[in-house]
C-alpha positions in Angstrom: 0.0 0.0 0.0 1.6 3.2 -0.9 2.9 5.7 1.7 -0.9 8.5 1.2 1.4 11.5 2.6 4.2 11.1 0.5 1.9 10.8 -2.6 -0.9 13.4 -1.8 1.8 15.9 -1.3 3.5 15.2 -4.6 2.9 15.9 -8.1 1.7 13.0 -9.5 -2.1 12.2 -8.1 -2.4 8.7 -8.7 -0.7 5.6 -8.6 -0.6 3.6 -11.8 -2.8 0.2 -12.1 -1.3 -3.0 -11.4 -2.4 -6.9 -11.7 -3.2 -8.1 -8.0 -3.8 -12.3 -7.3 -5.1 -12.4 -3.9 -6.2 -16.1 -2.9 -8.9 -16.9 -5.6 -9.3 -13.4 -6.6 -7.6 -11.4 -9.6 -8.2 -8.1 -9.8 -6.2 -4.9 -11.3 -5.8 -2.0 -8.6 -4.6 1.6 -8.4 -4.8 4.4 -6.2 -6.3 7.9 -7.7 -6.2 11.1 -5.5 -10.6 11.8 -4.0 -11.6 14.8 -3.6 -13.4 14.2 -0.5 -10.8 12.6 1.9 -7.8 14.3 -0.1 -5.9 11.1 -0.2 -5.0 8.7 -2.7 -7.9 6.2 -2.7 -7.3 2.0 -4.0 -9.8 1.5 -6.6 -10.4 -2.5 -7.6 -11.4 -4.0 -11.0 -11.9 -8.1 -11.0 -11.1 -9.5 -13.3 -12.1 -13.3 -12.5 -14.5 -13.7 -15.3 -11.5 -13.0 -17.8 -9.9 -15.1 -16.4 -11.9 -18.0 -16.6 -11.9 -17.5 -19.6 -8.7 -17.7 -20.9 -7.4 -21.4 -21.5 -4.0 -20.0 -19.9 -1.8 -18.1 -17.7 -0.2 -16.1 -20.2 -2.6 -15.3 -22.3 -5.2 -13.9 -19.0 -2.1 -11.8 -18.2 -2.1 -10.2 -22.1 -5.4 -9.2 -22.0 -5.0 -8.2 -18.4 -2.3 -5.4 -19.6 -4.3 -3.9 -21.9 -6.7 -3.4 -19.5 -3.8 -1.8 -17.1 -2.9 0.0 -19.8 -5.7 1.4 -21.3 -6.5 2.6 -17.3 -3.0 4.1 -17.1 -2.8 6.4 -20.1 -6.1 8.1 -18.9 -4.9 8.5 -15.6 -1.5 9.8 -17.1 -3.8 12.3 -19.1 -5.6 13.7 -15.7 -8.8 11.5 -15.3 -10.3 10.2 -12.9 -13.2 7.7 -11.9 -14.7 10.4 -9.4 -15.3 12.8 -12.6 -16.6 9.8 -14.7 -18.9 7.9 -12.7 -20.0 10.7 -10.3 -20.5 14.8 -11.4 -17.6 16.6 -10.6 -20.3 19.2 -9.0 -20.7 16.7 -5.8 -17.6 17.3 -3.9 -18.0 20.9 -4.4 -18.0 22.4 -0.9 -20.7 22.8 1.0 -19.8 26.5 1.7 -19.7 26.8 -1.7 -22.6 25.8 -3.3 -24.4 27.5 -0.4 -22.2 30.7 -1.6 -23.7 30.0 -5.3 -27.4 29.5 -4.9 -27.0 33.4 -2.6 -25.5 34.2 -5.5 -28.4 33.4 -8.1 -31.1 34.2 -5.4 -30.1 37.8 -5.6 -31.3 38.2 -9.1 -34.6 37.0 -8.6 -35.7 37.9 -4.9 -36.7 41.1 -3.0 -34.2 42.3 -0.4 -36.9 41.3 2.9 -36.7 37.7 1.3 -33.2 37.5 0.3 -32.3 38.8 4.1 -33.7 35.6 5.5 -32.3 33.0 2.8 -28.8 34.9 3.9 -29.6 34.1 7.3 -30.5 30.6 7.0 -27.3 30.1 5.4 -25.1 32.1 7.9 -26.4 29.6 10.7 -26.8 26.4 8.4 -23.1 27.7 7.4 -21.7 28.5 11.1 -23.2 25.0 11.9 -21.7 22.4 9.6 -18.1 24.5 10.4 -18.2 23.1 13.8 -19.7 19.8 12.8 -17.9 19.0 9.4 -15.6 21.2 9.0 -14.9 21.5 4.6 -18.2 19.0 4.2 -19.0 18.6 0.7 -22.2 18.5 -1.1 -22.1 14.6 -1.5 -21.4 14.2 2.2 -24.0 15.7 3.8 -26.7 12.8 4.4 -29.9 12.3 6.0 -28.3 11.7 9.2 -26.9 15.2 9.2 -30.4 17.0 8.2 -31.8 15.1 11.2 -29.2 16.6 13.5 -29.1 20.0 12.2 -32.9 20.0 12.4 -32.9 18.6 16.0 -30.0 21.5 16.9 -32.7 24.0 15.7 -35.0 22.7 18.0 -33.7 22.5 20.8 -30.9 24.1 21.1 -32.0 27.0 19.5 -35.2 26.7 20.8 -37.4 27.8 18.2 -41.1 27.7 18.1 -42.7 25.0 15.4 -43.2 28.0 13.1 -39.5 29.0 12.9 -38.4 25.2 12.9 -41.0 24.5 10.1 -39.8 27.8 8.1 -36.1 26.7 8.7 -36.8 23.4 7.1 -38.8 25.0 4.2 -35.3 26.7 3.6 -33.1 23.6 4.1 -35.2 21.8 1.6 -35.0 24.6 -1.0 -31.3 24.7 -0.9 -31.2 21.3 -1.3 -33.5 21.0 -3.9 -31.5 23.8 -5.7 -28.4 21.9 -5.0 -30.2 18.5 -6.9 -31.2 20.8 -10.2 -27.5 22.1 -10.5 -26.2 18.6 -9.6 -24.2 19.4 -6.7 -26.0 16.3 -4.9 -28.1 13.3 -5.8 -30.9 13.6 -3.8 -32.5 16.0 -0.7 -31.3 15.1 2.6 -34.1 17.1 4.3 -37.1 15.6 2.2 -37.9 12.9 5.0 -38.0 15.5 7.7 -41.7 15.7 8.8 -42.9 19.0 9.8 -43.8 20.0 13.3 -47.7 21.2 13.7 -48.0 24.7 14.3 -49.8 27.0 16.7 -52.9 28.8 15.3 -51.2 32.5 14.6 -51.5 34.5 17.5 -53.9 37.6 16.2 -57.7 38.3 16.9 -59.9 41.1 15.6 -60.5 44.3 16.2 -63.5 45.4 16.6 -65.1 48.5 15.8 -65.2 50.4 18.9 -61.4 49.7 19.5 -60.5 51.0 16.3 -62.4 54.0 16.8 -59.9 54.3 19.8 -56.6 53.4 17.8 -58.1 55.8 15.4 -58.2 58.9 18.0 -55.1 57.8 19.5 -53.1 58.3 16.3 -54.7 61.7 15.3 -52.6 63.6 18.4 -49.6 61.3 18.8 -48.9 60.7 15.1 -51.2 61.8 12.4 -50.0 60.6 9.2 -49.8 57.2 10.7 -53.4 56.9 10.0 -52.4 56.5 6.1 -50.9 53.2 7.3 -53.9 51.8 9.3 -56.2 52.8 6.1 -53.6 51.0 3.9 -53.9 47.7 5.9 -57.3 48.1 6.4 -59.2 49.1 3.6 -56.6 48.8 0.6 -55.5 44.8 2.1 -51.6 46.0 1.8 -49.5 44.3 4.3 -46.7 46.3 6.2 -43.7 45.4 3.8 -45.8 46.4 0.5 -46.4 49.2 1.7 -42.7 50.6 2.3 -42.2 50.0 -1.6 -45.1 52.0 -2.9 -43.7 54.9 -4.7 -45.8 58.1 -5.3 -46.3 57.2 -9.5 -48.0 54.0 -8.7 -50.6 56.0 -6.9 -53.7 56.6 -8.9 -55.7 59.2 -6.7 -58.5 60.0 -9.5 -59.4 56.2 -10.2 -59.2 54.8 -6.5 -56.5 52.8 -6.7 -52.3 52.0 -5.6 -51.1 49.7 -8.7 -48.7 46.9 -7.1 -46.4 45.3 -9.7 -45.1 42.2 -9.4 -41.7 43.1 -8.0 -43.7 45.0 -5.0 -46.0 42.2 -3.9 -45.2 38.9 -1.8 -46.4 36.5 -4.0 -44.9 38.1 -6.8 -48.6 39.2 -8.7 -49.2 42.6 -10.1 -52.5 43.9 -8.7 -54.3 47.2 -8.0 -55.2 48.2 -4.3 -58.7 49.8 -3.2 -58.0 53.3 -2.3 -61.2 54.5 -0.1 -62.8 58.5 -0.6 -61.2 58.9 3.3 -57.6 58.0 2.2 -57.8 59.2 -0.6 -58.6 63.0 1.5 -55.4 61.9 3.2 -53.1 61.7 0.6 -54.0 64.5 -1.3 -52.2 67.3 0.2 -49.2 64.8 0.5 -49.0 64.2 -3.1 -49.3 67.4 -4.5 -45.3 68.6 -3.8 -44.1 64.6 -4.1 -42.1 63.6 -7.2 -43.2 60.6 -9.0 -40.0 58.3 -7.8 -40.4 59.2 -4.0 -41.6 56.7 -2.2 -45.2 57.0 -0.6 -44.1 57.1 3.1 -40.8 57.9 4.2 -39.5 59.8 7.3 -42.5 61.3 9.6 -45.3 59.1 7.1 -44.5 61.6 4.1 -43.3 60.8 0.8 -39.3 61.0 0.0 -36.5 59.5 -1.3 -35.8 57.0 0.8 -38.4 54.4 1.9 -39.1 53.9 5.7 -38.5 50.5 6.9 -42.0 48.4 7.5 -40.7 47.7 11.3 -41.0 51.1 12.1 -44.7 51.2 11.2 -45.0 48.1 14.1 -42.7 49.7 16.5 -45.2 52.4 16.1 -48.7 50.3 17.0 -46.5 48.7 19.3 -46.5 51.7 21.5 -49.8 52.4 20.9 -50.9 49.1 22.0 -49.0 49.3 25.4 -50.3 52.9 25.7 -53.7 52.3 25.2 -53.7 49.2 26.8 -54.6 46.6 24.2 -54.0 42.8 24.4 -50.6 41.7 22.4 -52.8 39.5 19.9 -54.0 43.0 19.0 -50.8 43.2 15.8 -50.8 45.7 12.9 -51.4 43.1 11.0 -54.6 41.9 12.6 -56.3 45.0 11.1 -55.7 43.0 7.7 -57.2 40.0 8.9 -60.2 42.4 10.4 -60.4 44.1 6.9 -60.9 40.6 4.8 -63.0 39.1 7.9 -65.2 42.4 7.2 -65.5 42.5 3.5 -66.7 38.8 3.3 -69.1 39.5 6.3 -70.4 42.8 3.8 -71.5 40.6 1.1 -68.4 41.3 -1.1 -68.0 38.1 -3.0 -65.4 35.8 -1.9 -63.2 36.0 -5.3 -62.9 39.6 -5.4 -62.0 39.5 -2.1 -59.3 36.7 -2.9 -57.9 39.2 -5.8 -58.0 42.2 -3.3 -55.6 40.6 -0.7 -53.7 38.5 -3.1 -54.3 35.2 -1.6 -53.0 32.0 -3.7 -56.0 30.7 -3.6 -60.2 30.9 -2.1 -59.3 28.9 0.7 -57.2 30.8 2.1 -59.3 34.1 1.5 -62.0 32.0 3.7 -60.4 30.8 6.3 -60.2 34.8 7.6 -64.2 33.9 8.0 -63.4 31.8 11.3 -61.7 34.4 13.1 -63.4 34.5 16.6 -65.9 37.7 16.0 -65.9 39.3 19.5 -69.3 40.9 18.4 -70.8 37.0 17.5 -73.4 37.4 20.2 -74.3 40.5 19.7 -74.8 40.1 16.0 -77.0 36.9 16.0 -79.3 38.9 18.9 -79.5 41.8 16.6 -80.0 38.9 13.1 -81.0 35.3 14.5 -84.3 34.2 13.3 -87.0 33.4 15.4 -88.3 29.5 16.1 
């Protein structure tokens, strides 16, 4: 067996094919350098069957040479069985390929989404460098996912939302790494997901709005362009820090949304109600067409003011006016859809209005617990 040091640190990556008898067995062997343990690896052809069927000695050794030598001048010429029978692309580096997909995700995602695929793949990253230090694609199994999963849980002590989004990101890196064949299959595909806590927001009813509403016309007054945006026009937070003042449409009732603006990545055109559209008249009138709708103080500029600034704001509302946490900015989305299909509004136009995937979705907003319930079937019950 040769001496792997001496070799692996030497030119030559290979040691040249030989004919081996070994009891019973013939067989030609040679070492070739592999990229994953960066040592010279034996590699084995038998070659029994030849020689059974040779009537002798010397003439099994002939045809045995041209088989050494036909392995020797393509090792002599730089190949290798690792780039022949396996892709190249699977002892990349883990680091790497993780490096590569960020890389390509930048052209097609919007910076809040691209912040949390960065994420993911700092702490995946950070992770395998103190488990497998240099691990390449084809080396990280199933039995790795499972532990990198199980160190999310409960070491990092996540919820079963974070752990489920975590593994939603694991499995499309992977699945990325399987089209670009950097690996053969998804480690991460067999990982069940862990069942989630109904989201923690309720309604809010009318006469707390009415307060919110009151609240914000002293402390903050153009913050009510935000509560009329996520409640009448169905934008959520982050849309709404990437309207710019051209995409407004004050005279036709509407905010057009292109693709690049939205979550799910569909162009659409948001209600604007007679009361915000009062609001952002005198706003608009000294805005230029590329300023974006609300920047510093909830007036438009140049640059756009970040959507958690809009929740640090109800947050201090909420604590000021005493309101219960499930109480969230975005609940008065969920109180806007629950509302519109409780008008009459038809469920599909509803759907199109919040940009749902899909009717179910826009009708599961329907079983939000109504704190008004009893009040409403007093007032609407029939009679026996």
């Amino acid at each position: 067996m040769p001496n792997h040091q001496e070799f692996s640190s030497s030119y030559c990556n290979y040691v040249p094919a030989v004919l081996r008898h070994h009891k019973d067995n013939w067989q030609v062997e040679y070492y070739v350098y592999s990229p994953i343990t960066k040592q010279l690896e034996r590699k084995r052809i038998k070659v029994n069957r030849l020689r059974l069927h040779c009537s002798t000695l010397s003439m099994f050794k002939q045809q045995a040479n041209e088989i050494i030598q036909s392995i020797n001048i393509k090792l002599a010429g730089g190949w290798s069985p690792y780039g022949e029978s396996e892709n190249v692309r699977y002892y990349t580096p883990l680091a790497q390929v993780m490096s590569l997909y960020i890389e390509e995700k930048q052209k097609e995602l919007k910076p809040d989404t691209l912040r949390s695929y960065k994420s993911f793949c700092t702490i995946f990253g950070n992770w395998i460098n103190s488990i497998v230090p240099g691990c390449r694609c084809i080396q990280f199994n199933k039995t790795l996912s499972v532990r990198y999963m199980d160190y999310v849980y409960n070491e990092r002590k996540v919820s079963a939302r974070a752990y489920n989004n975590t593994l939603k990101q694991a499995r499309a890196l992977f699945s990325w790494a399987v089209e670009k064949c950097y690996c053969k299959e998804n480690p991460f595909e067999h990982i069940k997901t862990k069942r989630e806590q109904q989201k923690k927001r309720i309604l809010i009813p009318p006469e707390i709005r009415a307060k919110i509403r009151e609240y914000f016309k002293i402390k903050r007054p153009n913050y009510l362009i935000v509560l009329e945006l996520v409640y009448t026009s169905l934008l959520r937070p982050a849309e709404i820090s990437r309207v710019q003042v051209k995409q407004v449409n004050l005279n036709e009732h509407y905010i057009y949304m292109p693709e690049d603006k939205t979550k799910n990545g569909h162009y659409r055109y948001a209600f604007l109600s007679d009361e915000l559209c009062m609001l952002l008249s005198p706003l608009l009138k000294c805005a230029k067409p590329d300023d974006y709708l609300l920047s510093q103080g909830y007036i438009p500029g140049k640059c756009s003011m970040d959507s958690k600034r809009y929740r640090k704001h109800w947050d201090i509302m909420r604590k000021d006016l005493k309101l219960p946490q499930e109480m969230q900015l975005y609940s008065l989305r969920d109180t806007g859809i629950n509302n519109m299909l409780k008008a009459g509004i038809d469920p599909l136009t509803v759907m199109q209005a919040a940009d749902h995937h899909d009717l179910s979705m826009t009708t599961r907003y329907a079983n939000h617990i109504d704190p008004n319930l009893m009040n409403t079937l007093l007032e609407k019950a029939p009679s026996f």
